[in-house]
mmCIF file of the N, C-alpha and C atoms, coordinates in Angstrom:
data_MODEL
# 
_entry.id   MODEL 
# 
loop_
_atom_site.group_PDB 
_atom_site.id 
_atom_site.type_symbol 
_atom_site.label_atom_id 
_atom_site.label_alt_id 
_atom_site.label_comp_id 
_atom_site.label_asym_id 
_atom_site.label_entity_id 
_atom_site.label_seq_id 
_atom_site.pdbx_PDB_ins_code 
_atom_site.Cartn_x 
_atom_site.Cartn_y 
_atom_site.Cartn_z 
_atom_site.occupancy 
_atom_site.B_iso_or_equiv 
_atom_site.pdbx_formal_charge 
_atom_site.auth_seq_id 
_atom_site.auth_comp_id 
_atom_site.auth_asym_id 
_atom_site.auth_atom_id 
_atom_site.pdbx_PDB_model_num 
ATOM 1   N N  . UNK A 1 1  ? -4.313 -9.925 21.267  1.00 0.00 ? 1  UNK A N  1 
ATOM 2   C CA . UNK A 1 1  ? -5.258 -9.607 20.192  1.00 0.00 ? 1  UNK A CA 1 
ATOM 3   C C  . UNK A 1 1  ? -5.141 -8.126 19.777  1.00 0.00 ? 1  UNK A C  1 
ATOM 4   N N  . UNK A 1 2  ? -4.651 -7.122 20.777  1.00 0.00 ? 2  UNK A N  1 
ATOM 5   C CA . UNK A 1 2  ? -5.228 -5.905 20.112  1.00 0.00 ? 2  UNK A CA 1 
ATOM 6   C C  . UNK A 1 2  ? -3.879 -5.267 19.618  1.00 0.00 ? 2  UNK A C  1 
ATOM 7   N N  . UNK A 1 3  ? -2.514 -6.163 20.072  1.00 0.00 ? 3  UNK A N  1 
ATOM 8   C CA . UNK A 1 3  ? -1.023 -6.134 19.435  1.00 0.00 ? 3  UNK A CA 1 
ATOM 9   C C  . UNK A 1 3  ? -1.447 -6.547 17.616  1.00 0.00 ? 3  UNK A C  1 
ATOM 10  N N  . UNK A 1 4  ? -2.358 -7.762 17.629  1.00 0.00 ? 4  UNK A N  1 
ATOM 11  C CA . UNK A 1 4  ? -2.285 -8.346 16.326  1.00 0.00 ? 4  UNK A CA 1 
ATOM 12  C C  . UNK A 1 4  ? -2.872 -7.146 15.529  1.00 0.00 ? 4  UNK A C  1 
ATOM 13  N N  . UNK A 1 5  ? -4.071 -6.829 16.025  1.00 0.00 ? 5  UNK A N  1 
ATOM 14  C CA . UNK A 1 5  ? -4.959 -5.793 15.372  1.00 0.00 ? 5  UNK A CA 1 
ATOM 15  C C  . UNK A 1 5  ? -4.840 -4.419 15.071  1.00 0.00 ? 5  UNK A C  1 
ATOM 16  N N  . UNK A 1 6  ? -3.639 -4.179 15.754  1.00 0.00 ? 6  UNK A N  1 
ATOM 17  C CA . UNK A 1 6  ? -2.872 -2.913 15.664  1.00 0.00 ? 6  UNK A CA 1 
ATOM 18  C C  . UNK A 1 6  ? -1.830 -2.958 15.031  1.00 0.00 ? 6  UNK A C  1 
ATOM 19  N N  . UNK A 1 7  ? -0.789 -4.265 14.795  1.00 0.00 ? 7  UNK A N  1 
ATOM 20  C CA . UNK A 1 7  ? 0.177  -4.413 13.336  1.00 0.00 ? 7  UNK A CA 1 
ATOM 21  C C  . UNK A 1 7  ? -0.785 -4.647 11.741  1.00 0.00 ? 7  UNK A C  1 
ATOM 22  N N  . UNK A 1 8  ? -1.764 -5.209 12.532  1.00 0.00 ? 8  UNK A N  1 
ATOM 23  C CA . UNK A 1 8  ? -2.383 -5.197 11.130  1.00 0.00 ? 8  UNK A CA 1 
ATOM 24  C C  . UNK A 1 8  ? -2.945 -4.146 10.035  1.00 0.00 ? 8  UNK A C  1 
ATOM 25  N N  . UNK A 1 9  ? -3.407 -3.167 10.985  1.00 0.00 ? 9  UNK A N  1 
ATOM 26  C CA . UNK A 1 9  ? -3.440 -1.583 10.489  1.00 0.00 ? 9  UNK A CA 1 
ATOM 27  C C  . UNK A 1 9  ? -2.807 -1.013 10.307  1.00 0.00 ? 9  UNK A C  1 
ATOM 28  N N  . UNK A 1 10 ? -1.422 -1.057 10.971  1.00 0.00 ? 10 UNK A N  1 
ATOM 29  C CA . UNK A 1 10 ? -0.496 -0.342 10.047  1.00 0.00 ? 10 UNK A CA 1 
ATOM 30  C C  . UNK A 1 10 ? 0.433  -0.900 9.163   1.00 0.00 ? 10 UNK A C  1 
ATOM 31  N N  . UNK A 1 11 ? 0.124  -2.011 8.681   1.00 0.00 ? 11 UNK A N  1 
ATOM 32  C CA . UNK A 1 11 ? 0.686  -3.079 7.719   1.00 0.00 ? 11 UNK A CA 1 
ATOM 33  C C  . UNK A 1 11 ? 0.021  -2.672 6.256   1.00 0.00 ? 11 UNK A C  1 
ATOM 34  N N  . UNK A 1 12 ? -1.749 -2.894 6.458   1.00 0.00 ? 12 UNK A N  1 
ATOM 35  C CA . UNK A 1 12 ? -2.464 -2.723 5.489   1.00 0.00 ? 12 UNK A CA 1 
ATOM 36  C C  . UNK A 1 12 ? -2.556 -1.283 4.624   1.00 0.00 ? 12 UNK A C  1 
ATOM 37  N N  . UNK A 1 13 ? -2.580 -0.106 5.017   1.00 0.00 ? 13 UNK A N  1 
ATOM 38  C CA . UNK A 1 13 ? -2.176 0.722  4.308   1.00 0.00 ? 13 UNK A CA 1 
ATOM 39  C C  . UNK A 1 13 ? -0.911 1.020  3.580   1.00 0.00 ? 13 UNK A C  1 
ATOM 40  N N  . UNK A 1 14 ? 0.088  0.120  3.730   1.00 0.00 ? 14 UNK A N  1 
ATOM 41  C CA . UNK A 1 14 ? 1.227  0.522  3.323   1.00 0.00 ? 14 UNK A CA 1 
ATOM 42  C C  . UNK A 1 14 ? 1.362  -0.423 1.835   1.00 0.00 ? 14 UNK A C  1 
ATOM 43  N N  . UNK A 1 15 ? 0.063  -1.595 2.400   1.00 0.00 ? 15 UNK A N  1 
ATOM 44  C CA . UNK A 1 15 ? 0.487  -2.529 1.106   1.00 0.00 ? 15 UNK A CA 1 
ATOM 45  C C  . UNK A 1 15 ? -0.331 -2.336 0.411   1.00 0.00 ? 15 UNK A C  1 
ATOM 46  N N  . UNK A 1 16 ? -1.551 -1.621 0.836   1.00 0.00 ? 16 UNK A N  1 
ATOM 47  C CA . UNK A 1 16 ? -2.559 -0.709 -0.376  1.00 0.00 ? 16 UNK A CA 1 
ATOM 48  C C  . UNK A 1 16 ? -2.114 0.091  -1.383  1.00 0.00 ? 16 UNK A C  1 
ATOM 49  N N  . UNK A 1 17 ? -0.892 1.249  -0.498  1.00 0.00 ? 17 UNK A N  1 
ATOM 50  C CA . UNK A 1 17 ? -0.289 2.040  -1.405  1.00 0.00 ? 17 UNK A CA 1 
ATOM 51  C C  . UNK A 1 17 ? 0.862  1.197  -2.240  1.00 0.00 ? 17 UNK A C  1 
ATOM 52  N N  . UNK A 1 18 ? 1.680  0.154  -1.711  1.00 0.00 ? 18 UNK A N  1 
ATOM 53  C CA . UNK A 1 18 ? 2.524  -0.200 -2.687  1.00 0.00 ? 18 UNK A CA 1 
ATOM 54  C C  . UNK A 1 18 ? 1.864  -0.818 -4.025  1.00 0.00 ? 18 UNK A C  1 
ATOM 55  N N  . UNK A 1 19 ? 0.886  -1.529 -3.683  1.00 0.00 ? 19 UNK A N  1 
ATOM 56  C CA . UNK A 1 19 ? 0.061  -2.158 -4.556  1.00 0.00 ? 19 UNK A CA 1 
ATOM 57  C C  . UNK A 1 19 ? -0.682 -1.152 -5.627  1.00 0.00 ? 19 UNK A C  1 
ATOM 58  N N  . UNK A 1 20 ? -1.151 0.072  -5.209  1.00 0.00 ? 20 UNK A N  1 
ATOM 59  C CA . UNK A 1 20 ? -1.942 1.253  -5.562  1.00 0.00 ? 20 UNK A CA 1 
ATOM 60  C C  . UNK A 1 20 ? -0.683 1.980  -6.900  1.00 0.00 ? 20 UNK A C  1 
ATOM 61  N N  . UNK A 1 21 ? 0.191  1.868  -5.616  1.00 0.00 ? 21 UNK A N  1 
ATOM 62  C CA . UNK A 1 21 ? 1.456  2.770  -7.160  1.00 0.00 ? 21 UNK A CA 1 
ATOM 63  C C  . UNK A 1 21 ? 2.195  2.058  -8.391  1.00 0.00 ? 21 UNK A C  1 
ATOM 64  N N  . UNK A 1 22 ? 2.065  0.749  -7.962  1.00 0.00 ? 22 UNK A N  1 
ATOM 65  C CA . UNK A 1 22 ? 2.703  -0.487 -8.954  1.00 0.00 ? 22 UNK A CA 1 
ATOM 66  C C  . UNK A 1 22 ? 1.744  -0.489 -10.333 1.00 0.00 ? 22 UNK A C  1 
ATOM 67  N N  . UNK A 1 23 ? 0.190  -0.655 -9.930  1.00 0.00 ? 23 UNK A N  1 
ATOM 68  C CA . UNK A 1 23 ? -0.635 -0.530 -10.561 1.00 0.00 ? 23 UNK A CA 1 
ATOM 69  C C  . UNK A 1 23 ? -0.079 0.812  -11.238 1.00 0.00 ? 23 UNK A C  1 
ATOM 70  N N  . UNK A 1 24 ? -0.522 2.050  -11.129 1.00 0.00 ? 24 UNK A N  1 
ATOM 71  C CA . UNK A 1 24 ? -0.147 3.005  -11.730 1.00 0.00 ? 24 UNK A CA 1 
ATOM 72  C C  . UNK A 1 24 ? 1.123  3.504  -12.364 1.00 0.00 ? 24 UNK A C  1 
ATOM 73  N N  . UNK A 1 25 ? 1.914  2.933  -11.717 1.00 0.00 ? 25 UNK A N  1 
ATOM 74  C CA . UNK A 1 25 ? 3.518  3.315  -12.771 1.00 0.00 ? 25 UNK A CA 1 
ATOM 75  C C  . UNK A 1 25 ? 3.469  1.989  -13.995 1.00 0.00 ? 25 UNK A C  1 
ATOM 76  N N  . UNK A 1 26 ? 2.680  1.061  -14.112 1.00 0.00 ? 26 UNK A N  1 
ATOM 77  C CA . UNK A 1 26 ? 3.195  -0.301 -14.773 1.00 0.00 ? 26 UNK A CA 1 
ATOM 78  C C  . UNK A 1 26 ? 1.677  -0.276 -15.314 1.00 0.00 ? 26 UNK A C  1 
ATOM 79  N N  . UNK A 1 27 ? 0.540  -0.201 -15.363 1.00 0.00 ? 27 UNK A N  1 
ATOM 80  C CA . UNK A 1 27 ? -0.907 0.163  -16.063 1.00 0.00 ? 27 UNK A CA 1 
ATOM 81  C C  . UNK A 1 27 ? -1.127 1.477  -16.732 1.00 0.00 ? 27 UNK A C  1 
ATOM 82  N N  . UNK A 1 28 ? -1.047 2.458  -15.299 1.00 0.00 ? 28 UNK A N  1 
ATOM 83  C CA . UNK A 1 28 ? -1.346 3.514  -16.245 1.00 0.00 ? 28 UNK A CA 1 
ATOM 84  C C  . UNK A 1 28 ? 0.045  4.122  -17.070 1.00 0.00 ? 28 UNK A C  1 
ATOM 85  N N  . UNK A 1 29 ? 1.338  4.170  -16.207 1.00 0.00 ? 29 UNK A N  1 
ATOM 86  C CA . UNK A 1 29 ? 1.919  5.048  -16.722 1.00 0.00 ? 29 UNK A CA 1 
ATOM 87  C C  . UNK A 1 29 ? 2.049  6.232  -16.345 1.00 0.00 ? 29 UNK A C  1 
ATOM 88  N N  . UNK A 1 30 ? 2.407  5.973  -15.180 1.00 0.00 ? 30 UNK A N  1 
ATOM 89  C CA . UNK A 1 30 ? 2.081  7.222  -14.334 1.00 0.00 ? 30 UNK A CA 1 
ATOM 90  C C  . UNK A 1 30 ? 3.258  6.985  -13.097 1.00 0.00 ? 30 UNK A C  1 
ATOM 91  N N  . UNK A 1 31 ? 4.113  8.405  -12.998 1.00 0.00 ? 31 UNK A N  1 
ATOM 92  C CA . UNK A 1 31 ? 5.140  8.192  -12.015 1.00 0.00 ? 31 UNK A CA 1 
ATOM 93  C C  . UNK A 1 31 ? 5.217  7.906  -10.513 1.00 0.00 ? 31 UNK A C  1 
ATOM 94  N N  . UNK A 1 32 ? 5.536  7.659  -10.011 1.00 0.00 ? 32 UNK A N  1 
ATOM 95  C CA . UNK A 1 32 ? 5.209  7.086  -8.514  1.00 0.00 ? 32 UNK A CA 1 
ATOM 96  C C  . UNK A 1 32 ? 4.640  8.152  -7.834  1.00 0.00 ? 32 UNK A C  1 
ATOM 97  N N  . UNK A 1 33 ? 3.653  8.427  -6.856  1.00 0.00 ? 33 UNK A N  1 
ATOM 98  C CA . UNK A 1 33 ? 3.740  9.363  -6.073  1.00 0.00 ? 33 UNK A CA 1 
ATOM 99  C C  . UNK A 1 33 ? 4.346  9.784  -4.600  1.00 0.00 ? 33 UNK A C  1 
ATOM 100 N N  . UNK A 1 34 ? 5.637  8.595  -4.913  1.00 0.00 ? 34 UNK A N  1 
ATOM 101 C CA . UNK A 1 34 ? 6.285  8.733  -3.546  1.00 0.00 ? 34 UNK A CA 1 
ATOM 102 C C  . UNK A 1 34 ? 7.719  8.306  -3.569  1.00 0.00 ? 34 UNK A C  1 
# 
C-alpha cells in the first residue's frame, strides 16, 4: 500500500503539469514552461 501511494504522488504531479502546459501552449498560447 504505501509502494502504491508513493508512485502515485509522484505520478500525479507530473500529469498535472503535462496537462497544465498543453492547456496553455494550445488555449492560451503560451510557450511551454519547460
Amino acid at each position: 500500500r504505501k509502494f502504491r501511494e508513493t508512485r502515485l504522488y509522484q505520478v500525479a504531479p507530473i500529469s498535472t503539469n503535462l496537462i497544465l502546459s498543453y492547456v496553455a501552449e494550445h488555449l492560451l498560447e503560451l510557450p511551454r514552461s519547460f
